[in-house]
KERO-997073 format. One record per atom (N, C-alpha, C, O): residue number from 0; z negated, x, y; atom name. Coordinates in Angstrom, 2 decimals. Layout:
BEGIN
<NUM, <Z, X, Y>, CA>
...
***
This chain:
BEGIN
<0, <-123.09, -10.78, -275.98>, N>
<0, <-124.35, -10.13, -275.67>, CA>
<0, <-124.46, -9.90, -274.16>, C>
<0, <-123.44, -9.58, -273.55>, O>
<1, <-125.75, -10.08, -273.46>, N>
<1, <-125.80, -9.43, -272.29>, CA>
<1, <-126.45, -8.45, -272.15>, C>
<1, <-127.60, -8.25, -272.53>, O>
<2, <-125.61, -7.63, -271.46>, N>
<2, <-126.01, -6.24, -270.62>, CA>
<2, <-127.14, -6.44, -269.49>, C>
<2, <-127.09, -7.32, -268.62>, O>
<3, <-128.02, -5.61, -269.62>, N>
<3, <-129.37, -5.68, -268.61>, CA>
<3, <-129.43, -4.73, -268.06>, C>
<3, <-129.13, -3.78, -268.78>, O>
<4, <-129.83, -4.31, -266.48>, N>
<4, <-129.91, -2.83, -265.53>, CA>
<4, <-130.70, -2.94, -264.91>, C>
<4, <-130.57, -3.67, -263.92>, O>
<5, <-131.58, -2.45, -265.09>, N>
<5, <-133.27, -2.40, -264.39>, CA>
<5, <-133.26, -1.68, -263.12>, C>
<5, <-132.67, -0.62, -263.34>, O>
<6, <-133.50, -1.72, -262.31>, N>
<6, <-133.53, -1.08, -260.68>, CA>
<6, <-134.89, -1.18, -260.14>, C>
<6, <-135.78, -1.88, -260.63>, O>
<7, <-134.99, -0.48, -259.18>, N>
<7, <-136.47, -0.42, -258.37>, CA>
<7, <-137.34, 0.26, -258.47>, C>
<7, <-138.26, 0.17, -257.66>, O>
<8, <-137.35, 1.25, -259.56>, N>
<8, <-138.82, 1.64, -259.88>, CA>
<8, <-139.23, 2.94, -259.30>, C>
<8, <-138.41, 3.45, -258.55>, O>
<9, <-140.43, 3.62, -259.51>, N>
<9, <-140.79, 5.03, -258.16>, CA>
<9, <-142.39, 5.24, -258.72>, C>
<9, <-143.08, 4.80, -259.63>, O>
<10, <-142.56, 6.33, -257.43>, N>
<10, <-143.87, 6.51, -257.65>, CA>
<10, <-144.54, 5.52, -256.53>, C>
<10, <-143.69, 4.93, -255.86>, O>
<11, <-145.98, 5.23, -256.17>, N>
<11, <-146.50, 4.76, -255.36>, CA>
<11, <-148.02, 4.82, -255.81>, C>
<11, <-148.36, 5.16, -256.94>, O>
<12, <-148.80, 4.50, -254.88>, N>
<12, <-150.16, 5.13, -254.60>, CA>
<12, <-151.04, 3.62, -255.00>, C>
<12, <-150.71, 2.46, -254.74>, O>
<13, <-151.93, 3.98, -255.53>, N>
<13, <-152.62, 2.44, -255.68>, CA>
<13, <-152.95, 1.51, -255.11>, C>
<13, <-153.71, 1.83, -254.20>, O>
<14, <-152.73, 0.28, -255.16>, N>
<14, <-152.90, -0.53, -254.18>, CA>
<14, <-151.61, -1.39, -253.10>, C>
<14, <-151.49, -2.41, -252.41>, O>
<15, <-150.68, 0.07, -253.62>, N>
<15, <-149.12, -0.51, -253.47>, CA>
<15, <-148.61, -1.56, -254.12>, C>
<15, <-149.08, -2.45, -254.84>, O>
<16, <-147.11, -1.15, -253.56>, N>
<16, <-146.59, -2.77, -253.87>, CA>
<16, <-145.06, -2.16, -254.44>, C>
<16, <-144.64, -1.13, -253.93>, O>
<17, <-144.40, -2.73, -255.32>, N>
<17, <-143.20, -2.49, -255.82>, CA>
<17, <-141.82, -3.65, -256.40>, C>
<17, <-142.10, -4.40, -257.34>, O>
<18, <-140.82, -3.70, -255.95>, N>
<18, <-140.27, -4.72, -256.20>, CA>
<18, <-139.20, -4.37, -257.60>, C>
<18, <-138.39, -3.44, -257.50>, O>
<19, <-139.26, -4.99, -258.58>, N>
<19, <-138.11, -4.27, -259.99>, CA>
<19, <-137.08, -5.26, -259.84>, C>
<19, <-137.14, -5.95, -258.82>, O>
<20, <-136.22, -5.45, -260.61>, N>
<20, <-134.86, -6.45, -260.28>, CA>
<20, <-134.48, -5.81, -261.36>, C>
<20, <-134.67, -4.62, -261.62>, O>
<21, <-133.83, -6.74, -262.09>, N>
<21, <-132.92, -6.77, -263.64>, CA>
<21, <-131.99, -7.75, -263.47>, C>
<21, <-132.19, -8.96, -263.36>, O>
<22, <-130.44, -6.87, -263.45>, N>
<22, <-129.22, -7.62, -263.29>, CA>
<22, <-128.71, -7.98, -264.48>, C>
<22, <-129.04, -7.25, -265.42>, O>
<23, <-127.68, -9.32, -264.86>, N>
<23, <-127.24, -9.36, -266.39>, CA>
<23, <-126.47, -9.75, -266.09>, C>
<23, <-126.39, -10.67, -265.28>, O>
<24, <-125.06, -8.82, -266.95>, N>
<24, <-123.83, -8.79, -266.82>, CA>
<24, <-123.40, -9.23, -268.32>, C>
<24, <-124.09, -9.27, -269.33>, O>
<25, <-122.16, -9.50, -268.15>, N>
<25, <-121.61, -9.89, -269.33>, CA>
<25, <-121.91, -11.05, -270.00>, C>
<25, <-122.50, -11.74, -269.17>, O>
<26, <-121.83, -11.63, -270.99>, N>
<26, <-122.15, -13.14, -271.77>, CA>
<26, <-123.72, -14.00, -270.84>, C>
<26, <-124.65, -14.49, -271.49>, O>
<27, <-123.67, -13.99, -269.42>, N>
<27, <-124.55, -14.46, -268.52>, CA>
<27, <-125.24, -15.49, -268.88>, C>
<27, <-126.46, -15.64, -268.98>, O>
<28, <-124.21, -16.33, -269.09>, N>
<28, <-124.81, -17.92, -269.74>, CA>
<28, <-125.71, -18.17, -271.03>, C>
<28, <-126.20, -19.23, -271.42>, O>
<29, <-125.84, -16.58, -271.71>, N>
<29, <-126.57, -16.86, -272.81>, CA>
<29, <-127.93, -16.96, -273.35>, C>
<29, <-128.40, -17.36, -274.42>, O>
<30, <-128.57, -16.28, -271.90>, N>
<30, <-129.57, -16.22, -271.89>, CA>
<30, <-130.47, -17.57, -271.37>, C>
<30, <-130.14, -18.27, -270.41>, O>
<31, <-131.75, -17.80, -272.28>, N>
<31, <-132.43, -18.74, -271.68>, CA>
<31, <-133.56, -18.32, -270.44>, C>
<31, <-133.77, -18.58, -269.25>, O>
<32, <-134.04, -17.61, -271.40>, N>
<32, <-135.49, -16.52, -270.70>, CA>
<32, <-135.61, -15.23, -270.53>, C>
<32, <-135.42, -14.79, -271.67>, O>
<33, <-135.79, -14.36, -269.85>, N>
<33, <-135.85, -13.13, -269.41>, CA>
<33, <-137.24, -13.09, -269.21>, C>
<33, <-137.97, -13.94, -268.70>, O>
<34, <-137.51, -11.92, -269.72>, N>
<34, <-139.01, -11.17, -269.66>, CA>
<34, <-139.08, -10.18, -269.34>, C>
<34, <-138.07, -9.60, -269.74>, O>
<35, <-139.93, -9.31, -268.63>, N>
<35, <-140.67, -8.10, -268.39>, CA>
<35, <-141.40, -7.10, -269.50>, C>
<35, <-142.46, -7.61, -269.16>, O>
<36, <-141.63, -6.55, -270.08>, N>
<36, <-142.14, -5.94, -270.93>, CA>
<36, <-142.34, -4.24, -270.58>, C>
<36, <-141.36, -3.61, -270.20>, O>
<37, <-143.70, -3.54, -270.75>, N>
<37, <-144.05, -2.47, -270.04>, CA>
<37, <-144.18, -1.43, -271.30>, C>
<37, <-144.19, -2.02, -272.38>, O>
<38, <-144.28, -0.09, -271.39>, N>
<38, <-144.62, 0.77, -272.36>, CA>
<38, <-144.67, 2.21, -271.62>, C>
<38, <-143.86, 2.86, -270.97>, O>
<39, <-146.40, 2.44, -272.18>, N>
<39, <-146.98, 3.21, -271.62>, CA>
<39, <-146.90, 4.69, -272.34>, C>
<39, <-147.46, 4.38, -273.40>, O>
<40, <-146.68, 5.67, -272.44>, N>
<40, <-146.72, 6.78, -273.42>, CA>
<40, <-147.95, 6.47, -274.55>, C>
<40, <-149.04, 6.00, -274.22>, O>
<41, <-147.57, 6.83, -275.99>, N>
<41, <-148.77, 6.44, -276.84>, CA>
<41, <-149.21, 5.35, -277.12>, C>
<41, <-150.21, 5.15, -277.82>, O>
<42, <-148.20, 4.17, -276.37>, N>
<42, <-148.88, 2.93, -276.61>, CA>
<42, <-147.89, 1.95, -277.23>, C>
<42, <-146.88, 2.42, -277.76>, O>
<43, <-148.05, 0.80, -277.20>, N>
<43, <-146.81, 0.13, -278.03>, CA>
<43, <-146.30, -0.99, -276.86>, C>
<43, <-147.11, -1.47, -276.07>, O>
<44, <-145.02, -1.31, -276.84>, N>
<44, <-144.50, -2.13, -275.66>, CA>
<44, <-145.24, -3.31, -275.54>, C>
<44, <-145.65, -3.78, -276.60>, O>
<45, <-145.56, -4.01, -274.36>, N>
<45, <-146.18, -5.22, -273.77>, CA>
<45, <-145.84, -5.71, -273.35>, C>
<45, <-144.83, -5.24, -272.82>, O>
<46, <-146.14, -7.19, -272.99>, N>
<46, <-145.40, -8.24, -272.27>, CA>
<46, <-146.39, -8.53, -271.00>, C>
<46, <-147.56, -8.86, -270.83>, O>
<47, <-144.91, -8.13, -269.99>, N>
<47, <-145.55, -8.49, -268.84>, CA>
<47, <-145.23, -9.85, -267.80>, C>
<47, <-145.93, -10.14, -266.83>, O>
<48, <-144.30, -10.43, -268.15>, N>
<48, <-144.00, -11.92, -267.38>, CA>
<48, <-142.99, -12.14, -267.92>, C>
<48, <-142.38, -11.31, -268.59>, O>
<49, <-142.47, -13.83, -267.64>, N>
<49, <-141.47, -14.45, -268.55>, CA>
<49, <-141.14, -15.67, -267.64>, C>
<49, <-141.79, -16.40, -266.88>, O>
<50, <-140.16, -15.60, -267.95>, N>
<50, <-139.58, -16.72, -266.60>, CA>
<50, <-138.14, -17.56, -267.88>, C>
<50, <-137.40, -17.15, -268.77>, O>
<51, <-138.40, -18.73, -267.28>, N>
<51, <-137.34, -19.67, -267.66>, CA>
<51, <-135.83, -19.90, -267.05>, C>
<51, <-135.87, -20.28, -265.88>, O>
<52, <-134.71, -19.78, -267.51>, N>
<52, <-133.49, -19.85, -266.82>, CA>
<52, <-133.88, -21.18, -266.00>, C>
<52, <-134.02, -21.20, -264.78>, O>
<53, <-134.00, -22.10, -266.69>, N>
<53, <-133.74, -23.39, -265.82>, CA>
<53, <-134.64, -24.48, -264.95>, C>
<53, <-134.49, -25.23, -263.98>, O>
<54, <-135.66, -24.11, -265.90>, N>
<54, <-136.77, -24.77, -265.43>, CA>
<54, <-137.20, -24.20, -264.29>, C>
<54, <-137.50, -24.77, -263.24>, O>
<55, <-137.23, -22.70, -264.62>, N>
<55, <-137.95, -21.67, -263.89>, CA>
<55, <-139.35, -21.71, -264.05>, C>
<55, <-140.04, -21.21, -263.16>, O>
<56, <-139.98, -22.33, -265.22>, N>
<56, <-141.50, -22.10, -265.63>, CA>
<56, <-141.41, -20.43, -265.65>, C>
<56, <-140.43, -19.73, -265.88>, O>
<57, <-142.81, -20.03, -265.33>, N>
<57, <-143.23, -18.62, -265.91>, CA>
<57, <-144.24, -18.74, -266.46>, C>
<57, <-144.89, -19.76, -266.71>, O>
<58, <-144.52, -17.04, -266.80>, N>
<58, <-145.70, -16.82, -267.79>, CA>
<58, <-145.89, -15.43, -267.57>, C>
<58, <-144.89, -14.78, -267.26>, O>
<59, <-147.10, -14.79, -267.68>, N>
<59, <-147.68, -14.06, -267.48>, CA>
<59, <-148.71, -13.27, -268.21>, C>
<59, <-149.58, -14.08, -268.51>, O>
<60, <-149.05, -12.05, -268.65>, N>
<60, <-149.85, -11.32, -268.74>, CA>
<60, <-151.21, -11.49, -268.47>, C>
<60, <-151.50, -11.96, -267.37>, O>
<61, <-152.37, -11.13, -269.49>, N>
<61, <-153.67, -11.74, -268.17>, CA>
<61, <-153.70, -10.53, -267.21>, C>
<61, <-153.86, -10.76, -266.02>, O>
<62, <-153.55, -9.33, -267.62>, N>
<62, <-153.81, -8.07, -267.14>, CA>
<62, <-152.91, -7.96, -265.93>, C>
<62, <-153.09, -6.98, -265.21>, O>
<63, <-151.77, -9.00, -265.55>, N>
<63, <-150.79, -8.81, -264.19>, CA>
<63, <-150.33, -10.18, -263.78>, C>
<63, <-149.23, -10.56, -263.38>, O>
<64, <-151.92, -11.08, -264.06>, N>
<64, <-152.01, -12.55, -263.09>, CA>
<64, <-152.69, -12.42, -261.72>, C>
<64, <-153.78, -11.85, -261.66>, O>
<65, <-152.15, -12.88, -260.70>, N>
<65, <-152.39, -12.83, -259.59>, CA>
<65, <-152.04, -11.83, -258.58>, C>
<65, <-152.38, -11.80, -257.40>, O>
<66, <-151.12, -10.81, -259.38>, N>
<66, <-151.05, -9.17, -258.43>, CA>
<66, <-148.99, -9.44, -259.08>, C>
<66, <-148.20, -9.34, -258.15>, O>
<67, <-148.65, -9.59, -259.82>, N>
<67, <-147.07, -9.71, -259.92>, CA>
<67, <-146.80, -11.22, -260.17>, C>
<67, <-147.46, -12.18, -260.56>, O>
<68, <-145.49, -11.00, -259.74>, N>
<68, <-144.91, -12.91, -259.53>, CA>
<68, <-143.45, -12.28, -260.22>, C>
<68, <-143.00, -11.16, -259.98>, O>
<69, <-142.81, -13.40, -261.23>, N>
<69, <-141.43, -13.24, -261.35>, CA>
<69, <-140.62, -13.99, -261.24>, C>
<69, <-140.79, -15.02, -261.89>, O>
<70, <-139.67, -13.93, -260.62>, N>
<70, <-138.43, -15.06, -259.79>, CA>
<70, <-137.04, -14.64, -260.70>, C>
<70, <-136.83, -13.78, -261.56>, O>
<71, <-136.47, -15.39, -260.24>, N>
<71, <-134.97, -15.10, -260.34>, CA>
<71, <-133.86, -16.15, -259.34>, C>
<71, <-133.95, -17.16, -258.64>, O>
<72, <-132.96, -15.32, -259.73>, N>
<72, <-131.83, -16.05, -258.38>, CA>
<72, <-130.77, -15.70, -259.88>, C>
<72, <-130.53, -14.68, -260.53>, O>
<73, <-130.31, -17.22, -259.96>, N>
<73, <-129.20, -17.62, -261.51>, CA>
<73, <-128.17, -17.39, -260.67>, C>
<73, <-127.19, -16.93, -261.25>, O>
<74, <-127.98, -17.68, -258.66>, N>
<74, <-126.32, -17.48, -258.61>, CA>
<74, <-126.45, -15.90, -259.15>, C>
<74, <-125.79, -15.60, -260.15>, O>
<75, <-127.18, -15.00, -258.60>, N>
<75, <-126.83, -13.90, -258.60>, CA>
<75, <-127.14, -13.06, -260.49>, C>
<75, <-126.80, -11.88, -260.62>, O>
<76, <-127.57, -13.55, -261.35>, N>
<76, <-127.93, -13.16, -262.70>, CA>
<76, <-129.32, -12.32, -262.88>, C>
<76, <-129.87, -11.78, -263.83>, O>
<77, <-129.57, -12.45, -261.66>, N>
<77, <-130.59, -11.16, -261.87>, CA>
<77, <-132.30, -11.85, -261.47>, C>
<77, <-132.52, -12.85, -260.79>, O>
<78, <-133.24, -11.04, -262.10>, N>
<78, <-134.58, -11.52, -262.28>, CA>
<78, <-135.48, -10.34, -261.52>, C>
<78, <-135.08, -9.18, -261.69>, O>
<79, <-136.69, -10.54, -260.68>, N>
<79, <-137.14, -9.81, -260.27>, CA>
<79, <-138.79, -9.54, -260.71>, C>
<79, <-139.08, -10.16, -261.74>, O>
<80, <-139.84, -8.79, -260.16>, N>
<80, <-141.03, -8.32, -260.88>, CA>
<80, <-141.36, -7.73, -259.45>, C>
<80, <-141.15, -6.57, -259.08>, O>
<81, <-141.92, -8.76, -258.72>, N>
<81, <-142.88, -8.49, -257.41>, CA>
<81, <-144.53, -7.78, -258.01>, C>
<81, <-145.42, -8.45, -258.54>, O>
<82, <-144.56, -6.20, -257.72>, N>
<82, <-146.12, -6.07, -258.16>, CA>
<82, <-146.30, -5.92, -257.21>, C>
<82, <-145.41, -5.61, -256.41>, O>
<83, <-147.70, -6.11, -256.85>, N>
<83, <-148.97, -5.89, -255.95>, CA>
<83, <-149.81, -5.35, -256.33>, C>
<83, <-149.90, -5.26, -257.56>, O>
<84, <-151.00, -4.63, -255.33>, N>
<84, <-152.25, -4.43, -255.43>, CA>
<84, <-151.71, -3.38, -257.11>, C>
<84, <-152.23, -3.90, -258.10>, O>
<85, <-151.23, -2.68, -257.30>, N>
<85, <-150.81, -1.75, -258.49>, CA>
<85, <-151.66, -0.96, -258.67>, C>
<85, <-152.38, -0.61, -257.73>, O>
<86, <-151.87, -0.29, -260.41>, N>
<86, <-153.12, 0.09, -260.38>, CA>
<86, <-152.42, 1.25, -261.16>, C>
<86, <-151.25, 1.18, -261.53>, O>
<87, <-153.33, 2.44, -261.40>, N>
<87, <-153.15, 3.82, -262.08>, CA>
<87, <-152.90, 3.10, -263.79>, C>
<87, <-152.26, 3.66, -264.68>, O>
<88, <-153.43, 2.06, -263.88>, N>
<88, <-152.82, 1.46, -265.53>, CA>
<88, <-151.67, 0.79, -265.75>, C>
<88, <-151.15, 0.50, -266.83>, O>
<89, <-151.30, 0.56, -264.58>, N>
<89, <-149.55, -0.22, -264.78>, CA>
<89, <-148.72, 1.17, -264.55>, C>
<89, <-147.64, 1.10, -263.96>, O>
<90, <-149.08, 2.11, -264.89>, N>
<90, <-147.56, 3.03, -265.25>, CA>
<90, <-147.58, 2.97, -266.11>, C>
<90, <-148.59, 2.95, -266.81>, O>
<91, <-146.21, 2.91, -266.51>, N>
<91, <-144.92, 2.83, -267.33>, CA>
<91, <-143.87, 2.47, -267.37>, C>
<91, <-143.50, 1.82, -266.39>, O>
<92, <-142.81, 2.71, -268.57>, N>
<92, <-141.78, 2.11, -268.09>, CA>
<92, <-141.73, 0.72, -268.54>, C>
<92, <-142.30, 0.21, -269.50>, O>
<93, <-140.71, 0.05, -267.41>, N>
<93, <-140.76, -1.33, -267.05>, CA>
<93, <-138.95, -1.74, -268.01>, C>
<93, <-137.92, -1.08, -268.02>, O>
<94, <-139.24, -2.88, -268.57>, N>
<94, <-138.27, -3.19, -269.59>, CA>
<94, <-138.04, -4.46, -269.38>, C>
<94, <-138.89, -5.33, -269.57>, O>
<95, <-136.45, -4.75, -268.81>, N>
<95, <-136.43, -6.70, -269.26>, CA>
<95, <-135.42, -6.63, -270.47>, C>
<95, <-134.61, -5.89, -271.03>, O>
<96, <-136.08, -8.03, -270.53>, N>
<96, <-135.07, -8.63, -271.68>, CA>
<96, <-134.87, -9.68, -271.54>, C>
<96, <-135.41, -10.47, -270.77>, O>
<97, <-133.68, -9.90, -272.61>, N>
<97, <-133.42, -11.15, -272.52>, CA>
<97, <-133.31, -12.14, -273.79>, C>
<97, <-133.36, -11.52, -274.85>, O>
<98, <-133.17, -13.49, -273.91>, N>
<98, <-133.32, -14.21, -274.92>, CA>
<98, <-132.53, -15.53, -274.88>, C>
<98, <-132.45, -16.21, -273.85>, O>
<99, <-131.83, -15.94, -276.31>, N>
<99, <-131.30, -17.23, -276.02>, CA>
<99, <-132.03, -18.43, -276.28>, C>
<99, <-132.07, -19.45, -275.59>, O>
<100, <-132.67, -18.15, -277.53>, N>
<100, <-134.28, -19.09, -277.69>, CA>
<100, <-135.40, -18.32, -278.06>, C>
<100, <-135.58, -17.46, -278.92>, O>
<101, <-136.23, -18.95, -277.03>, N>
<101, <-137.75, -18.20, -277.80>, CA>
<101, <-138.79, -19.56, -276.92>, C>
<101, <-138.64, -20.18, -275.86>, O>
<102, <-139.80, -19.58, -277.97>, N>
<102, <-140.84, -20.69, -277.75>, CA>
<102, <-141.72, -20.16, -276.84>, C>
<102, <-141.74, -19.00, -276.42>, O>
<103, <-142.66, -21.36, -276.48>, N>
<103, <-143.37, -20.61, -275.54>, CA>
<103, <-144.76, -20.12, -276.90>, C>
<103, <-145.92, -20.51, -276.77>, O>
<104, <-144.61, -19.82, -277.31>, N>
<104, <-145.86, -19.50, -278.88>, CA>
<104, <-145.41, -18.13, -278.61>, C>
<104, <-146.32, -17.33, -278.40>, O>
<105, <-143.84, -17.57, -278.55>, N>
<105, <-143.41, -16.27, -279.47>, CA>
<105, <-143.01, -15.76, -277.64>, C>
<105, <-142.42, -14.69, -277.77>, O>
<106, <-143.07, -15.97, -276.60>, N>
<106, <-142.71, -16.22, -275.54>, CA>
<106, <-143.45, -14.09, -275.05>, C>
<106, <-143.25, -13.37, -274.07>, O>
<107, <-143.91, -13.98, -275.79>, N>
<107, <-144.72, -12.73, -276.01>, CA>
<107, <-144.35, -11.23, -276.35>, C>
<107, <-144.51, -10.08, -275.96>, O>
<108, <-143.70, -12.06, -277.42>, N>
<108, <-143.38, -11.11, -278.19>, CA>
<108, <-142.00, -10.22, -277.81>, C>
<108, <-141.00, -10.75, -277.31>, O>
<109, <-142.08, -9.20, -278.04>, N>
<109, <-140.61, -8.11, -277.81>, CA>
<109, <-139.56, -8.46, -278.80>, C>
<109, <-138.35, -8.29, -278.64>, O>
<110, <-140.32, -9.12, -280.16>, N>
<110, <-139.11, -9.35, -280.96>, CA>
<110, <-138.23, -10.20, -281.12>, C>
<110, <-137.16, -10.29, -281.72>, O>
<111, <-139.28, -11.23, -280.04>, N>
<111, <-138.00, -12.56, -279.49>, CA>
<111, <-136.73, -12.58, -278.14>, C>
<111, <-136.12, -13.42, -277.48>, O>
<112, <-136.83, -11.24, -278.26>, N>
<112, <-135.57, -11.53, -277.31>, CA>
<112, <-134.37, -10.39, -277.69>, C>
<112, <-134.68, -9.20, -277.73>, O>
<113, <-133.30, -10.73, -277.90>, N>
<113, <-132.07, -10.06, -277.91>, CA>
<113, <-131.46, -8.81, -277.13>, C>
<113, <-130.84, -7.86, -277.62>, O>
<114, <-131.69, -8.98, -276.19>, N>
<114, <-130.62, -7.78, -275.36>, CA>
<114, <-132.03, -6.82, -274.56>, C>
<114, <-133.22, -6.99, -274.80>, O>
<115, <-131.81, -6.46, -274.20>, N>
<115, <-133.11, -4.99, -273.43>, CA>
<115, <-131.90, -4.25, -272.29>, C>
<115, <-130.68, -4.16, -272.40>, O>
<116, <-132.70, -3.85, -271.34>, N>
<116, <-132.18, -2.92, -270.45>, CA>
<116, <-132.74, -1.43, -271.12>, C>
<116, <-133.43, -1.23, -272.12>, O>
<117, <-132.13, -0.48, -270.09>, N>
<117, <-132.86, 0.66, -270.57>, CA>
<117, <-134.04, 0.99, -270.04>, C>
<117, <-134.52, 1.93, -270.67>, O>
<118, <-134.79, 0.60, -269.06>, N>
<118, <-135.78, 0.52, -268.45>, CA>
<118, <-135.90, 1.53, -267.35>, C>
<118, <-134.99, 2.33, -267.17>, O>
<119, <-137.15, 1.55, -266.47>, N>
<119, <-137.28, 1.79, -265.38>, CA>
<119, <-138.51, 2.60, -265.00>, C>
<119, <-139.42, 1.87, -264.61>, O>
<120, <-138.72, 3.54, -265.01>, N>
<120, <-140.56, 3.90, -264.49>, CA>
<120, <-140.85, 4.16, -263.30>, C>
<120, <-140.31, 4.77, -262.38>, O>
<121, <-142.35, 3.27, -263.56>, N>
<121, <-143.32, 3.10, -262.73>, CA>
<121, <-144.16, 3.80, -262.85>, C>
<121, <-144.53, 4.15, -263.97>, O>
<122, <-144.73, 4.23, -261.72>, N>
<122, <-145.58, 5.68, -261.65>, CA>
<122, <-146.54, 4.99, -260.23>, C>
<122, <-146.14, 4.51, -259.17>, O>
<123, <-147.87, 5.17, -260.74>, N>
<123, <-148.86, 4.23, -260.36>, CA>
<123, <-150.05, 5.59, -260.12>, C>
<123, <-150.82, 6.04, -260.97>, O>
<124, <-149.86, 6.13, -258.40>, N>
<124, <-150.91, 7.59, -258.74>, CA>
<124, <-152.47, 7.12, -257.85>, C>
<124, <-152.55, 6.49, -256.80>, O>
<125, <-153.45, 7.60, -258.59>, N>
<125, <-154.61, 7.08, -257.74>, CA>
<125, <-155.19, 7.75, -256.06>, C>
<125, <-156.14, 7.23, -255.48>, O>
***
């Protein structure tokens, strides 16, 4: 299994900018895809970007196209979540995961991926 550790997260004012980073330790190689996934109080978890180990295709949210980008650096294990232009509706906490297969159909979903960090909050004040 891999271990996931979410870093980066804070308050910031709208219109800011915030960088997240999710390190994965342990069984490294097992993962294919790592995703972002957000959850807001009262609401149910969401998918916010999805990136490919190898290819490095991504995927995205419509609600956080054009304002977050997600990268990763494989020497180092870890995946990042560049936001921009941040709005009073992107707080919450910020969740990666990870996965050994998932399609790009289920590429969405929280229930396709295996391991979770404990997550991170984002605090988005107007």
């Amino acid at each position: 299994q891999v271990q996931l550790v979410e870093s980066g997260g804070g308050l910031v004012q709208a219109g800011g900018s915030l960088r997240l980073s999710c390190a994965a330790s342990g069984r490294t190689f097992g993962w294919n895809t790592m995703g972002w996934f957000r959850q807001a109080p009262g609401k149910e978890r969401e998918f916010v970007a999805a990136i490919r180990r190898s290819a490095g295709s991504t995927y995205y949210a419509d609600s956080v196209k054009g304002r977050f980008t997600i990268s990763r650096d494989n020497a180092k294990n870890t995946v990042y979540l560049q936001m921009s232009s941040l709005k009073p509706e992107d707080t919450a906490v910020y969740y990666c995961a990870a996965s050994v297969i998932v399609s790009s159909l289920t590429i969405s979903r929280p229930n396709a991926y295996d391991s979770w960090g404990q997550g991170t909050q984002v605090t988005v004040s107007s």
